[in-house]
DSSP file (Angstrom, degrees, kcal/mol; ACC not computed):
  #  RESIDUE AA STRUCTURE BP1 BP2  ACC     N-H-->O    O-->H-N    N-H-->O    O-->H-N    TCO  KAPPA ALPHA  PHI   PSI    X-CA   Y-CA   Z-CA
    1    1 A X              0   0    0      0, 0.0     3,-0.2     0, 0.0   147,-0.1   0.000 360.0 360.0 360.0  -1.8    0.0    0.0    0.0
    2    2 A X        +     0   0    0      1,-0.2   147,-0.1   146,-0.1   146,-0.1   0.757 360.0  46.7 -88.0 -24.5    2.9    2.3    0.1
    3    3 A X  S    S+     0   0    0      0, 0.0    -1,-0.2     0, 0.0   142,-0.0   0.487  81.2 130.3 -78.2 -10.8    3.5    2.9   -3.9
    4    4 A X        -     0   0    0     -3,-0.2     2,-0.1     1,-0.1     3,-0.0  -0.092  62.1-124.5 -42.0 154.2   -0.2    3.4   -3.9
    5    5 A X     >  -     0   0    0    140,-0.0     4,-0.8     1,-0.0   140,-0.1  -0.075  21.5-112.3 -76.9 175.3   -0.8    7.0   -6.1
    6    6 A X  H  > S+     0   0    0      2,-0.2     4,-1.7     3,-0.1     5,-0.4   0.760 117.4  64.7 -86.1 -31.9   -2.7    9.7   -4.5
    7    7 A X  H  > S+     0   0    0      1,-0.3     4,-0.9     2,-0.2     5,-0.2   0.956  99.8  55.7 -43.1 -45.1   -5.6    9.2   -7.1
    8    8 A X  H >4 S+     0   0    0      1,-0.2     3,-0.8     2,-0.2    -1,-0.3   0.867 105.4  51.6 -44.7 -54.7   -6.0    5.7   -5.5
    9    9 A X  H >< S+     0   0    0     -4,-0.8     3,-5.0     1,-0.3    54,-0.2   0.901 108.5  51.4 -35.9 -68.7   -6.4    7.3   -2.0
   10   10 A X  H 3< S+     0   0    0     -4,-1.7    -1,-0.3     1,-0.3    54,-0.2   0.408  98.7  61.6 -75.4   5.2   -9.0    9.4   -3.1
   11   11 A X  T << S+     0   0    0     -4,-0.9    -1,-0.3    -3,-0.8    -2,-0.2   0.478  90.4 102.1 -85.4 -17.5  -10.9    6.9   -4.6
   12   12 A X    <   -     0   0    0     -3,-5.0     2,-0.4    -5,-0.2    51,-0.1  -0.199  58.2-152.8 -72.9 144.5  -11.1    5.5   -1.3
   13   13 A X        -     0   0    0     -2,-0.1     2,-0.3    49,-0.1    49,-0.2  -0.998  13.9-153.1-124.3 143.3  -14.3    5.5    1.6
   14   14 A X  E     -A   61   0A   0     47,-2.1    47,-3.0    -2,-0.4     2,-0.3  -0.963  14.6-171.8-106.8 108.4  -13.4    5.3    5.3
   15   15 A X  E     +A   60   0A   0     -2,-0.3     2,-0.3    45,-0.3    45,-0.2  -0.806  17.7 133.6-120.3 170.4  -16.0    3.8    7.5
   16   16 A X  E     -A   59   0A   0     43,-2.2    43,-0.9    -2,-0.3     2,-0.2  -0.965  35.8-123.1 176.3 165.9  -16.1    3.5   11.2
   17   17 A X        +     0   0    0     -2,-0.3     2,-0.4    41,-0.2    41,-0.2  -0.754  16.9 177.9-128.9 174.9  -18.2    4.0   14.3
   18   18 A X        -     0   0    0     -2,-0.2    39,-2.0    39,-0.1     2,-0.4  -0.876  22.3-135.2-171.9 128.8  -18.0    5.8   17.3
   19   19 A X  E     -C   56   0B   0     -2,-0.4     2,-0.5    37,-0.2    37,-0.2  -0.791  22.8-160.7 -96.2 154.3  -20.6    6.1   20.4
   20   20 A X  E     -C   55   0B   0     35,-1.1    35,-1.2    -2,-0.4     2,-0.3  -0.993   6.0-147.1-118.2 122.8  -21.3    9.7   21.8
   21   21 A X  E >   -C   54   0B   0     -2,-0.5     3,-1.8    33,-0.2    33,-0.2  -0.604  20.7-127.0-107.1 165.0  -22.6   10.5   25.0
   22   22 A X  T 3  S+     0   0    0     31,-3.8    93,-0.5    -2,-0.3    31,-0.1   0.900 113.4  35.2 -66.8 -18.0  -24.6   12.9   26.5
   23   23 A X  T 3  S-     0   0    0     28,-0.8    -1,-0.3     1,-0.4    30,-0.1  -0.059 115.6-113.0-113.3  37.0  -22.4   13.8   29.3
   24   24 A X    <   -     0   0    0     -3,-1.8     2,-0.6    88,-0.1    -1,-0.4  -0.413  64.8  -6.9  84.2-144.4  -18.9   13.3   27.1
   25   25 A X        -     0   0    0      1,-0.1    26,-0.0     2,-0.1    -1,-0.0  -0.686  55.3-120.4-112.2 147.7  -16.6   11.0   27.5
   26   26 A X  S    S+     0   0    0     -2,-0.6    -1,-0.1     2,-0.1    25,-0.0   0.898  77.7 130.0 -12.0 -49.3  -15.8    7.8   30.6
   27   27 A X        -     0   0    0      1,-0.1     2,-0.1     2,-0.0    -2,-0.1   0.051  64.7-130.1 -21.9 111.5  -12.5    9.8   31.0
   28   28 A X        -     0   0    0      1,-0.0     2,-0.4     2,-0.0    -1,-0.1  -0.309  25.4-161.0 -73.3 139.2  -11.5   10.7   34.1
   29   29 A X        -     0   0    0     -2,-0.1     2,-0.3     2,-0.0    16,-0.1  -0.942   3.8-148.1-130.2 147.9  -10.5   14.7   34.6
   30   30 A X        -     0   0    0     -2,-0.4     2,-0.3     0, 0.0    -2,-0.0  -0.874   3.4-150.4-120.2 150.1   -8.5   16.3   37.2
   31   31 A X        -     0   0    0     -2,-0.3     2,-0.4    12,-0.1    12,-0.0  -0.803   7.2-160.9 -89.0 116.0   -8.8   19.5   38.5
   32   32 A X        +     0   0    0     -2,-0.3     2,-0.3     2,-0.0     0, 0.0  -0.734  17.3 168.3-101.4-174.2   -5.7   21.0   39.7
   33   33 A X        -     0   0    0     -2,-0.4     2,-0.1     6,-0.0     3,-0.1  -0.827  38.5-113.6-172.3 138.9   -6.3   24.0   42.2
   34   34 A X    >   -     0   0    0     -2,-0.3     3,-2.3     1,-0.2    -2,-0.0  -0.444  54.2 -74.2 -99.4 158.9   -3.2   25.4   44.4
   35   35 A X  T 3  S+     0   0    0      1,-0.3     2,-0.5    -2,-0.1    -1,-0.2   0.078 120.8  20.7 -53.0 156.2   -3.5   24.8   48.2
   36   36 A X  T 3  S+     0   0    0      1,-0.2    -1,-0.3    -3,-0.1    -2,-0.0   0.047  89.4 142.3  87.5 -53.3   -6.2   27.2   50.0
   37   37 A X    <   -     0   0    0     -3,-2.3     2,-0.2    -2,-0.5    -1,-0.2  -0.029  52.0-125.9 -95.7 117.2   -7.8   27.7   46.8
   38   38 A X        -     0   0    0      1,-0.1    -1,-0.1    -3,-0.1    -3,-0.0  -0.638  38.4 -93.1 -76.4 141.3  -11.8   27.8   47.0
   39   39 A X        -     0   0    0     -2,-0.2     2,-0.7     1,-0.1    -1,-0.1  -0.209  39.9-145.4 -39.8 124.4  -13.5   25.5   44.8
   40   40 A X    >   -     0   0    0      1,-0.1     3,-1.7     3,-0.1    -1,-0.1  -0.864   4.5-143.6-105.1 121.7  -14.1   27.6   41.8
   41   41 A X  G >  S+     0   0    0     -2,-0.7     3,-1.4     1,-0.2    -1,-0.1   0.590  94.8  69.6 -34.7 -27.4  -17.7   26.4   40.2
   42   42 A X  G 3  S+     0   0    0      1,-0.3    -1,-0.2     0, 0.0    -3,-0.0   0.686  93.4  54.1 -94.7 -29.2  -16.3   27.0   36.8
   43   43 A X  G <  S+     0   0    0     -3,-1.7     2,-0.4     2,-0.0    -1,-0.3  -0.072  87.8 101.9-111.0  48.0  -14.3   24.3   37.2
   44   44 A X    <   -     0   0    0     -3,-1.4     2,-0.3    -5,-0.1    -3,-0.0  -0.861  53.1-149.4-119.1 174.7  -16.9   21.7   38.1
   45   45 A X        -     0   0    0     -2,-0.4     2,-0.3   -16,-0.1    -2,-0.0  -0.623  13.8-131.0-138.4 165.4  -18.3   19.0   35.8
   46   46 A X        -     0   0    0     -2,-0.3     2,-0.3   -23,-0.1    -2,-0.0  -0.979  26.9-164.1-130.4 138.9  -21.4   17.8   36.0
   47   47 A X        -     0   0    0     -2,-0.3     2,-0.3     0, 0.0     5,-0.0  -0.866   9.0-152.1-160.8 151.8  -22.0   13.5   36.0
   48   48 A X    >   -     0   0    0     -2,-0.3     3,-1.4   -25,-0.1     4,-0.4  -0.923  31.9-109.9-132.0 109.2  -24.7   11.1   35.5
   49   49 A X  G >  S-     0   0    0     -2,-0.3     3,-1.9     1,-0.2    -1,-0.0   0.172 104.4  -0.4 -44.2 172.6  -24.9    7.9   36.9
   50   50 A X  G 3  S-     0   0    0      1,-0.2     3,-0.5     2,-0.1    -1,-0.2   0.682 124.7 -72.1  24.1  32.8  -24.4    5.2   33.6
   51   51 A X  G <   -     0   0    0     -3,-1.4   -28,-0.8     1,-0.2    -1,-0.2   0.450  51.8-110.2 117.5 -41.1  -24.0    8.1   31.0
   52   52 A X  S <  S-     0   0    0     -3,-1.9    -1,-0.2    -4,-0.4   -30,-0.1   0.962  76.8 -64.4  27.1  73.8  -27.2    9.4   30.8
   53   53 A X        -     0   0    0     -3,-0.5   -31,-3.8   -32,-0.1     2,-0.2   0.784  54.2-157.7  29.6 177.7  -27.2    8.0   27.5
   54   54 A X  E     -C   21   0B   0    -33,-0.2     2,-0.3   -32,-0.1   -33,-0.2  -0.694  18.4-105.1-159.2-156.5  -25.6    8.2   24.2
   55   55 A X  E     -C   20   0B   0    -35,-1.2   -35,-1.1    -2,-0.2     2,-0.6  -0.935  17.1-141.1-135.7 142.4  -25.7    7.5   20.4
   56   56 A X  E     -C   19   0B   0     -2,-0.3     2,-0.4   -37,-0.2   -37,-0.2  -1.000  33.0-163.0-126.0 123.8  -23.8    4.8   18.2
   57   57 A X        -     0   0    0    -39,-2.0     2,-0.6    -2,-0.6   -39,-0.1  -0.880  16.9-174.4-113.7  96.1  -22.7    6.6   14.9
   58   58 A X        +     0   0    0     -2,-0.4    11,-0.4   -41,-0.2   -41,-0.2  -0.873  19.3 140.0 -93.2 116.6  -21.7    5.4   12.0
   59   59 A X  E     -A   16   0A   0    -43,-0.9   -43,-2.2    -2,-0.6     2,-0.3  -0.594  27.2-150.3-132.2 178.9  -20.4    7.5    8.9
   60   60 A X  E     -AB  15  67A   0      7,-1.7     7,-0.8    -2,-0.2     2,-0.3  -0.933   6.3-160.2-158.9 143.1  -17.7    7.3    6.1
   61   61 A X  E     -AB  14  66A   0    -47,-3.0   -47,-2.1    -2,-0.3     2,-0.3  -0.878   6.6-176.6-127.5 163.2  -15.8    9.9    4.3
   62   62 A X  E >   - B   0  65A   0      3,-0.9     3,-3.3    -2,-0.3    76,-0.2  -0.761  59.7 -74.5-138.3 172.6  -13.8    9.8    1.0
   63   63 A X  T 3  S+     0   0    0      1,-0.3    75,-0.1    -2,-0.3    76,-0.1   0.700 127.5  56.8 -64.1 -23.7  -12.0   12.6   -0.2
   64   64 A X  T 3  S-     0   0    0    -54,-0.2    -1,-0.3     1,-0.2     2,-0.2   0.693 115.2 -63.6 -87.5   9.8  -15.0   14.4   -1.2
   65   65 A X  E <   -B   62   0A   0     -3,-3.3    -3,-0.9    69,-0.1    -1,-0.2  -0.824  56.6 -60.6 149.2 177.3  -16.8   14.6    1.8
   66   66 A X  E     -B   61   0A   0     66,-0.4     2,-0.3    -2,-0.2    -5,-0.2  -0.236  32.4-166.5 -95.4-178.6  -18.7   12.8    4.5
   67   67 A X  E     +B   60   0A   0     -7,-0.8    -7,-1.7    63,-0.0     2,-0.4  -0.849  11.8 167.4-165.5 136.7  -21.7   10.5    4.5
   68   68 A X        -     0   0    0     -2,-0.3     2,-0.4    -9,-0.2    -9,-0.2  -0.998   9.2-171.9-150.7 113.2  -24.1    9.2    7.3
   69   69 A X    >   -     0   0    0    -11,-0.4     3,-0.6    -2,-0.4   -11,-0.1  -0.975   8.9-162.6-124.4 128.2  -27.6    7.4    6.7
   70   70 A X  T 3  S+     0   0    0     -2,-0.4    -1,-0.1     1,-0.2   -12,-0.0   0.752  82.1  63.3 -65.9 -35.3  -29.5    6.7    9.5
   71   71 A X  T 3  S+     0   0    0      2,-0.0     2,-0.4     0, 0.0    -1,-0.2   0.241  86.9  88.7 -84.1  17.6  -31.9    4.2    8.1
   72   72 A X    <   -     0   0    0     -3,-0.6     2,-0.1     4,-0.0    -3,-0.1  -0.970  61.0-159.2-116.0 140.8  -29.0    1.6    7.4
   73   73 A X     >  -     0   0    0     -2,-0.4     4,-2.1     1,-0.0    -2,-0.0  -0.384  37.6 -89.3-106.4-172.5  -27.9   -0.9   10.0
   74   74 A X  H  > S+     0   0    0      1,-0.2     4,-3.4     2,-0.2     5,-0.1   0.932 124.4  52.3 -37.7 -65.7  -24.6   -2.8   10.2
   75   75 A X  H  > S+     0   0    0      1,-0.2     4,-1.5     2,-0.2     5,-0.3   0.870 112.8  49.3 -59.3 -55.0  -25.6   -6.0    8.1
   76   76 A X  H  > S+     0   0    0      1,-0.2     4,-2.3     2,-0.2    -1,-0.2   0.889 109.2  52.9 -69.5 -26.1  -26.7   -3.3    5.1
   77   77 A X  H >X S+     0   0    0     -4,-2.1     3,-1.3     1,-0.2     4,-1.3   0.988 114.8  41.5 -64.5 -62.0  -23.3   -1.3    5.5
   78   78 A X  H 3X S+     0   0    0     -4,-3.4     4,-3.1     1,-0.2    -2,-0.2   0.917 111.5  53.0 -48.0 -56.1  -21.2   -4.5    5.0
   79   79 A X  H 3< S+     0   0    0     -4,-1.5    -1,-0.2     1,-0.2    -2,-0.2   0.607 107.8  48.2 -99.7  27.6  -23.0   -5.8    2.7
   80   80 A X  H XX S+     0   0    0     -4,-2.3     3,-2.1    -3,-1.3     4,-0.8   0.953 109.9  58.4 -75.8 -45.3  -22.8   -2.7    0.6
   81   81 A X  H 3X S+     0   0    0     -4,-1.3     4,-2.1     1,-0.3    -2,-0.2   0.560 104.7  47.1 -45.5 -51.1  -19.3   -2.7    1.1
   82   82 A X  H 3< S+     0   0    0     -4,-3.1    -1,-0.3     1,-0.2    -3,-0.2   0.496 116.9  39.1 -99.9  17.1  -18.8   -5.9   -0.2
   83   83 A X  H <4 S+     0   0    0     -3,-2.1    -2,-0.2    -5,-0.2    -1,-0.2   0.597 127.6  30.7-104.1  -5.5  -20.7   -5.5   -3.2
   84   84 A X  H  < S+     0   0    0     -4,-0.8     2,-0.5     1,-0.1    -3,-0.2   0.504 111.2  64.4-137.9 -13.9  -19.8   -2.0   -4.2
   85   85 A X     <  -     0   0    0     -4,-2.1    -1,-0.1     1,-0.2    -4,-0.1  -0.675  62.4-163.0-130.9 123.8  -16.1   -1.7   -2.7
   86   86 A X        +     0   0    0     -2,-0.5     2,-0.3    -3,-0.1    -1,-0.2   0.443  65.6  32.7 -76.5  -8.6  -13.5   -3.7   -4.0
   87   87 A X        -     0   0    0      2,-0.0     2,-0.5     0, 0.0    -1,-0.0  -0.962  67.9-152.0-134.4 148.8  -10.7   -3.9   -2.1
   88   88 A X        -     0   0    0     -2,-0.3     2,-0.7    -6,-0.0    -2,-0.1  -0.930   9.1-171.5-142.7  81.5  -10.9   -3.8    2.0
   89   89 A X        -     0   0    0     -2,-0.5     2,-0.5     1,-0.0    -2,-0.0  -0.867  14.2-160.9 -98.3 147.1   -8.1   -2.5    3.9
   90   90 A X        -     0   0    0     -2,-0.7    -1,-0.0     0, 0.0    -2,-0.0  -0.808  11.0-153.9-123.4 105.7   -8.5   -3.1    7.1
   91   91 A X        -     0   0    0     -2,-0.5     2,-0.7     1,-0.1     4,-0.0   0.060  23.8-110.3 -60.2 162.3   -7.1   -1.6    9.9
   92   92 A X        -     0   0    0      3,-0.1     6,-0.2     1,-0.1    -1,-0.1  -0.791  38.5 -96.7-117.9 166.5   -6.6   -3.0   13.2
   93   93 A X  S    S+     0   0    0     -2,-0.7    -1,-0.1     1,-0.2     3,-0.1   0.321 103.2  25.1 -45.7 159.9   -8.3   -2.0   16.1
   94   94 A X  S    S+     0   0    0      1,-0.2    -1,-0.2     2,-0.0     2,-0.1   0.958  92.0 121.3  58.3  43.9   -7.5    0.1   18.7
   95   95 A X    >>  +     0   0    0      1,-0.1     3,-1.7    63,-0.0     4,-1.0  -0.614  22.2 165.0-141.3  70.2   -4.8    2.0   15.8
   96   96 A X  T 34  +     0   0    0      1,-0.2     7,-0.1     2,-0.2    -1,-0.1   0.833  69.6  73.1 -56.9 -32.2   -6.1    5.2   15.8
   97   97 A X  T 34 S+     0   0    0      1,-0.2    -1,-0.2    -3,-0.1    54,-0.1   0.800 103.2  35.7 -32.4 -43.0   -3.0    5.8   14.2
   98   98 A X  T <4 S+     0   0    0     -3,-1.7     2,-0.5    -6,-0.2    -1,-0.2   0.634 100.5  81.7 -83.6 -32.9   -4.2    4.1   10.9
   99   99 A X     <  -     0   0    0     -4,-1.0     4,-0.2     1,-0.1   -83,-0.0  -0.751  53.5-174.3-104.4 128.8   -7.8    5.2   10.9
  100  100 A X  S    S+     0   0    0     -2,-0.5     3,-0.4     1,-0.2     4,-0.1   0.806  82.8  64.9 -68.2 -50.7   -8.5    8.8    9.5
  101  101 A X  S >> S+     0   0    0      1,-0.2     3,-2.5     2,-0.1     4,-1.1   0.945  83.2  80.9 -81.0 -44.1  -12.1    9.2   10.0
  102  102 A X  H 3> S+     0   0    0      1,-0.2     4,-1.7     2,-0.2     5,-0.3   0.811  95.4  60.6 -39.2 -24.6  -11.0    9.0   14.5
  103  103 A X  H 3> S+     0   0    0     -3,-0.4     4,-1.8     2,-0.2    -1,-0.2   0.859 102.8  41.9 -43.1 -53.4  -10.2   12.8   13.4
  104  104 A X  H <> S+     0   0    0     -3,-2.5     4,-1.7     2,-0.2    -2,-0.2   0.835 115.7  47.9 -75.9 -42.0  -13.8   13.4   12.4
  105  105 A X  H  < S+     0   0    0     -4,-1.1     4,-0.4     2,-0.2    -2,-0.2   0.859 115.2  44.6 -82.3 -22.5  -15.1   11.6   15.4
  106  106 A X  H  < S+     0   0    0     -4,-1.7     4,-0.7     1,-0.1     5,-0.2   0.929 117.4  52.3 -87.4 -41.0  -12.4   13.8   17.8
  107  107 A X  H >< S+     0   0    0     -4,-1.8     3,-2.4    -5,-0.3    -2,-0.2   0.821 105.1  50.2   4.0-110.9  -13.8   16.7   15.5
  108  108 A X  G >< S+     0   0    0     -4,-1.7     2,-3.3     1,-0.3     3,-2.6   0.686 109.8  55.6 -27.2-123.2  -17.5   15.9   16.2
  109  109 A X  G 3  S+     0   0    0     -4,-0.4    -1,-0.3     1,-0.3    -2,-0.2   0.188 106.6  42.9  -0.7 -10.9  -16.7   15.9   20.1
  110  110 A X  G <  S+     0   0    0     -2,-3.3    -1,-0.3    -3,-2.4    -2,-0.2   0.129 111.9  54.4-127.5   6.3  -15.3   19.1   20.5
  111  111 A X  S <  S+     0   0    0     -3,-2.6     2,-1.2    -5,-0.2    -2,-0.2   0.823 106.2  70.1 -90.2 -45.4  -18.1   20.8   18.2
  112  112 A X        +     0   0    0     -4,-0.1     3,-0.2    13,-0.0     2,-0.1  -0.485  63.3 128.6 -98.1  86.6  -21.0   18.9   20.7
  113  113 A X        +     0   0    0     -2,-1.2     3,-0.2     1,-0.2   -90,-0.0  -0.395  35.6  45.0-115.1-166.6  -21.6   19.9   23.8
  114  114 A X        +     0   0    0      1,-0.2     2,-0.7    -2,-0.1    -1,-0.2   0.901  66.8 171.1  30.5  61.9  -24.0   20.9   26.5
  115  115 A X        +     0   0    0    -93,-0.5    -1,-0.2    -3,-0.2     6,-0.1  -0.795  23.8 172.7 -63.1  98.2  -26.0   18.5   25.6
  116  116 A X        +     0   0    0     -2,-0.7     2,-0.3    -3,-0.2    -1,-0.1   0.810  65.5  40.1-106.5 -22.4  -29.3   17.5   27.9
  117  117 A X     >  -     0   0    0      1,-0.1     4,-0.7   -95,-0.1    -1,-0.1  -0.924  65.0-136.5-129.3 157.4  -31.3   14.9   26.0
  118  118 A X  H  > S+     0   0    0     -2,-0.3     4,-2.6     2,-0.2     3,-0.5   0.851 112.8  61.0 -93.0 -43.2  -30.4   11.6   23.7
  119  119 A X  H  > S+     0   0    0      1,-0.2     4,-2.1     2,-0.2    -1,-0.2   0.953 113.9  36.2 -69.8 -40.8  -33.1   13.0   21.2
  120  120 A X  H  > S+     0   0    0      2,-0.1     4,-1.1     3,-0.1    -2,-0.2   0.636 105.9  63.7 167.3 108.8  -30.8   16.1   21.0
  121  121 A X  H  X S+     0   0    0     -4,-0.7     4,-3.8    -3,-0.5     5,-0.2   0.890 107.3  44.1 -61.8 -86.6  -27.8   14.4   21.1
  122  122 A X  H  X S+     0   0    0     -4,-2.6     4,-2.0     1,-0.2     5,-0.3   0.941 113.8  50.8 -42.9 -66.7  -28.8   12.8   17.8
  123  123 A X  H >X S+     0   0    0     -4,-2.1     4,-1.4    -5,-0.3     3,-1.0   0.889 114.7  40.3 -44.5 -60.2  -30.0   16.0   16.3
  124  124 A X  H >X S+     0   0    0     -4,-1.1     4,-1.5     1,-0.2     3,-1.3   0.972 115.1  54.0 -39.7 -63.1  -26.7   18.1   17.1
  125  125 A X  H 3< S+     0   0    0     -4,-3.8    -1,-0.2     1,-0.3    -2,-0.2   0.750 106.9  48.8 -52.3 -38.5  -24.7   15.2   16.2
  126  126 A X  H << S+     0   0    0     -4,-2.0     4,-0.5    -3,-1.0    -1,-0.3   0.688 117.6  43.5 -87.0 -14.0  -26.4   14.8   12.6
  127  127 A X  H << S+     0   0    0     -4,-1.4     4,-0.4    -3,-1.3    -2,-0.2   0.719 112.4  47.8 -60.2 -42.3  -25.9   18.8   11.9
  128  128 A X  S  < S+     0   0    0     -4,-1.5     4,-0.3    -5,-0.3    -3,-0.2   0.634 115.5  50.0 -91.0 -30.0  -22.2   19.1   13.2
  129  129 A X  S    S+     0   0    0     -5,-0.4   -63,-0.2     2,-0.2    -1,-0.2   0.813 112.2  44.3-102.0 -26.2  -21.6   15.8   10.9
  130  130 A X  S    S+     0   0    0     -4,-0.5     2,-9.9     1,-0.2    -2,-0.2   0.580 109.8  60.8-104.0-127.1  -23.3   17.5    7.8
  131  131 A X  S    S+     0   0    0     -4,-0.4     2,-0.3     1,-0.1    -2,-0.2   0.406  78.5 106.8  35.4 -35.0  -21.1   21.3    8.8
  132  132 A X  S    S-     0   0    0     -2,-9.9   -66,-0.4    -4,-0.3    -1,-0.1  -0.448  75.8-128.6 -92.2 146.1  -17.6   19.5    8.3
  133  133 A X     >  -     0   0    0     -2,-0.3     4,-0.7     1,-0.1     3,-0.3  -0.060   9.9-121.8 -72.0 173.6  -16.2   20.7    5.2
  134  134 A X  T  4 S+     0   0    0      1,-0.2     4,-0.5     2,-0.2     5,-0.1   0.506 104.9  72.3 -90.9 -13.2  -15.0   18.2    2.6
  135  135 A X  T  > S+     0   0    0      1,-0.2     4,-0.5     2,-0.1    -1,-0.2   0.508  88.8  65.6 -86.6  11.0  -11.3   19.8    2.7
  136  136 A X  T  4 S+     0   0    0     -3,-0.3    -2,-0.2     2,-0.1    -1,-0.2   0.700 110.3  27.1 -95.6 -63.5  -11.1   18.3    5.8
  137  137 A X  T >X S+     0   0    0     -4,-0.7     4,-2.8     2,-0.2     3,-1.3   0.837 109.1  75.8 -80.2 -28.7  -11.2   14.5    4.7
  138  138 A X  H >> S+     0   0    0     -4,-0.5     3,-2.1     1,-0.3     4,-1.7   0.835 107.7  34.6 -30.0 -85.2   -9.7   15.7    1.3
  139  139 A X  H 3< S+     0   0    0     -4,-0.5    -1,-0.3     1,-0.3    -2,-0.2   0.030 107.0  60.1 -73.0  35.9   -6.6   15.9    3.4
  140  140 A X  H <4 S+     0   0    0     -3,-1.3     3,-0.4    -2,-0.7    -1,-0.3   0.549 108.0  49.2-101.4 -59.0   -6.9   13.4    5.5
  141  141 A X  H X< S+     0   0    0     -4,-2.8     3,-0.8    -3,-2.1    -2,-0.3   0.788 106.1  58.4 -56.5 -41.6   -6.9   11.2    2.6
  142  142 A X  T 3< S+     0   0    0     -4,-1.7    -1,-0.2    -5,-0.4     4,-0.2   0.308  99.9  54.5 -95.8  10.3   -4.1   12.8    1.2
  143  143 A X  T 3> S+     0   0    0     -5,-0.4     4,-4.3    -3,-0.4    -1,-0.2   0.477  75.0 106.5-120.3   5.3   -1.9   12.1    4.0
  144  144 A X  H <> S+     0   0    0     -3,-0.8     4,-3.4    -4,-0.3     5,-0.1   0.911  78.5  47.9 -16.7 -84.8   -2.6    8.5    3.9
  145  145 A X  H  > S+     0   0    0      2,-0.3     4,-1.9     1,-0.2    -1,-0.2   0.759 110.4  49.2 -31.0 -55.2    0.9    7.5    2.4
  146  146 A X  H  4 S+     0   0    0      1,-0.2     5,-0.3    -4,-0.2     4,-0.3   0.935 110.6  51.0 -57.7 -47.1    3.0    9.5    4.6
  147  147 A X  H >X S+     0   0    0     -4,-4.3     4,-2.0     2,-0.2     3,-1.2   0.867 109.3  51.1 -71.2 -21.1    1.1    8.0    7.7
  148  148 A X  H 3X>S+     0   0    0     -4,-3.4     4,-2.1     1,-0.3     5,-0.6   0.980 110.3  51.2 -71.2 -61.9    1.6    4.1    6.4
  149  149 A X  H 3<5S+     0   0    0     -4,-1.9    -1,-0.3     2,-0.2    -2,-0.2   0.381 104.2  54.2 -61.8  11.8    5.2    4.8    6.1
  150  150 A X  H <>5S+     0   0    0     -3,-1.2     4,-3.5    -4,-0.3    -1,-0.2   0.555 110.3  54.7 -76.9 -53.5    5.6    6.3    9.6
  151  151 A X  H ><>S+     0   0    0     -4,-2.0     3,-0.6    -5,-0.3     5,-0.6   0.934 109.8  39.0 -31.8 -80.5    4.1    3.2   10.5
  152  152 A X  G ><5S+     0   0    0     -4,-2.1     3,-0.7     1,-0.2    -1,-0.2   0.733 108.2  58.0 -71.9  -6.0    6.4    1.1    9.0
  153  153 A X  G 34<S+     0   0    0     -5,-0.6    -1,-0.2     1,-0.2    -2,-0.2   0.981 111.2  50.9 -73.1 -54.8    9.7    3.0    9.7
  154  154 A X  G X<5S-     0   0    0     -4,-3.5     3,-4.6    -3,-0.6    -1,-0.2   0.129 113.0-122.3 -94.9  41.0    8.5    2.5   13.7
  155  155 A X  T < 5S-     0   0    0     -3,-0.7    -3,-0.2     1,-0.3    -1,-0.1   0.864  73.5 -36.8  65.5  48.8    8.0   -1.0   13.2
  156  156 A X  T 3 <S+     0   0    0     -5,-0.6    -1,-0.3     1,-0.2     2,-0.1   0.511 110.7 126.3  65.0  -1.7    4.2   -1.1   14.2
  157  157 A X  S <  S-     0   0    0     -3,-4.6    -1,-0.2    -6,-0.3    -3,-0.2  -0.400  72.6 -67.2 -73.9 171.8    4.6    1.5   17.1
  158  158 A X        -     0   0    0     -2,-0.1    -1,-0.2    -3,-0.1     2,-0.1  -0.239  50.0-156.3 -49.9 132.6    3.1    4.4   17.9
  159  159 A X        -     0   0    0     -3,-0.1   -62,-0.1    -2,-0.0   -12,-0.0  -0.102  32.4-109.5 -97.5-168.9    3.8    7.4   15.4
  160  160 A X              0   0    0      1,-0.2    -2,-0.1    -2,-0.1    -1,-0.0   0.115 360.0 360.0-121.4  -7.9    3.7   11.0   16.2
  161  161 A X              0   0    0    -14,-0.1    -1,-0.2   -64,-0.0    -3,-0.0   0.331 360.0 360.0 -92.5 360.0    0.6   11.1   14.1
């Protein structure tokens, strides 16, 4: 995949999933605050037992731009996928490194917040998805090459990407 052209790249779709929640993400965050120091409000977060619910999102972008249908489930996505794209690289999991569209999903997260209900959760989340411009995966796509061959120069470790 490393002589690959750019044209090739941009011929490509990137699919993936990603859950969103209403109150962000599991992460834990720390506060630091110097000794003395009154609890400042500003700095308080607000938490919901289990989540208070979320979204499972699936999209794909190619170098012109993104795409999301709500009325297709898993089984139809696959087997569009394998009728309509014809070669399947596949990254492996947990390699953000590799996968493009985790850009669009860290994106999407810093556009949606204050969020109070699942119903909209969804709404924000399909607006915000439809908003990112298409020069955005353009180049994403077009940095493809570089990022496989970071890869392989650190031998299947972590890159800087």
């Amino acid at each position: 995949m490393l002589n690959k052209p750019e044209t090739y790249w941009n011929n490509g779709l990137l699919a993936d999933e990603s859950k969103f929640k209403i109150f962000g993400s599991d992460e834990r965050i720390m506060i630091w605050r110097r000794k003395n120091e009154e609890l400042n409000p500003k700095n308080l977060v607000g938490t919901v037992k289990y989540g208070g619910g979320g979204v499972l999102v699936w999209g794909c972008m190619s170098a012109s731009g993104l795409d999301n249908d709500p009325k297709h489930t898993a089984l139809n996505v696959r087997l569009w996928c394998l009728y309509n794209c014809p070669k399947n690289l596949k990254t492996p999991p947990q390699s953000p490194d590799l996968n493009r569209i985790e850009h669009i999903w860290r994106e999407l997260e810093v556009r949606v917040h204050d969020i109070k209900t699942k119903s909209e959760l969804k709404t924000v989340m399909m607006e915000e998805w439809m908003n990112i411009d298409a020069e955005i995966t353009k180049k994403l796509l077009k940095s493809i090459p570089k990022l496989l061959k970071a890869v392989v120069d650190a031998k299947g470790y972590p890159t800087k990407y």
